[in-house]
N, C-alpha and C positions, 0 to 999 in steps of 0.2 A: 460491453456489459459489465457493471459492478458486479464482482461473485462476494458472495459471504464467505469467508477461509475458517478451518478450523483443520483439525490433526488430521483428520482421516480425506481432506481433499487438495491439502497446501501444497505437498509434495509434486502431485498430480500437475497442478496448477501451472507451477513456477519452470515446468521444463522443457515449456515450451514460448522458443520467443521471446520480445523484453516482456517481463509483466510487472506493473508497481502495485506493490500491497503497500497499504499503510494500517498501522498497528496503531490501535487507540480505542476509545471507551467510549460506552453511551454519559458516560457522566463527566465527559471535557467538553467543555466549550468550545475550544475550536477544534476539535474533531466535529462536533456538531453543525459549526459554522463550515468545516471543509466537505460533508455532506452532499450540499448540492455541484459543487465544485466537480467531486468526484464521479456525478449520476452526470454529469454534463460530459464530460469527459468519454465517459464510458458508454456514452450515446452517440458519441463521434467514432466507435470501431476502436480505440483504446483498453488494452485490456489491463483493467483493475481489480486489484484483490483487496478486502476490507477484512482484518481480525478483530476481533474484541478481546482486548491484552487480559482481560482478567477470566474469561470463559476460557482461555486457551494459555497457560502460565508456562507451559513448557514450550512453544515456540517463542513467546516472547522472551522468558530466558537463554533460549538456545540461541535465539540473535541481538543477544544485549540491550533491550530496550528497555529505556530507562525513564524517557518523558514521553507525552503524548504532542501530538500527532508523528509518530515517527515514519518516515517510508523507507522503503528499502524497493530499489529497482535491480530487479533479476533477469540475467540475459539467459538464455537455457539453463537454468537453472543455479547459474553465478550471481553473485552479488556486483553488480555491474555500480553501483554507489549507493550512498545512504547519506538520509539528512534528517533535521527534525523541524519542528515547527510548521505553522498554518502557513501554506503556499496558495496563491492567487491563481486561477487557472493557465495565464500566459505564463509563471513558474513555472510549473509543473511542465508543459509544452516543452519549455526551453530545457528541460533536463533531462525531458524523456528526448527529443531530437537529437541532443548529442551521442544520444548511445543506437541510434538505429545505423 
């Protein structure tokens, strides 16, 4: 299931299990284009967090984010790795795999 993240459910979210949130804007492009990527994903039992970096400015600052589409993949609640740019779904697979 894609969750919608913002302050009051992020924390919640991340501490359990891997979970990749990716951090990005309704007004980037390939966060747009990573969209269905990510509903696909998250239809497959993958759990995915989506923020919108400019509704939510203090998480986005609190984890360094600086361009869009950023993810960050969280193992109970650690930063298990981070990368940025538009990932293809067999991407994203092969990144989350390595950390299960």
């Amino acid at each position: 299931m894609l969750k919608i993240l913002d302050n009051k459910n992020f924390d919640n979210h991340i501490k359990n299990g891997l979970q990749l949130v990716m951090f990005g804007s309704d007004m980037c492009h390939y966060c747009i284009k990573e969209q269905p990527v990510l509903e696909e994903l998250a239809n497959n039992n993958i759990n995915i967090g989506k923020i919108d970096a400019y509704k939510t400015p203090e998480l986005t600052q609190k984890y360094g984010v600086t361009s869009f589409p950023t993810f960050i993949l969280f193992k109970f609640g650690d930063i298990a790795t981070r990368f940025s740019g538009y990932r293809n779904k067999s991407e994203l697979l092969d990144i989350i795999l390595r950390y299960i």
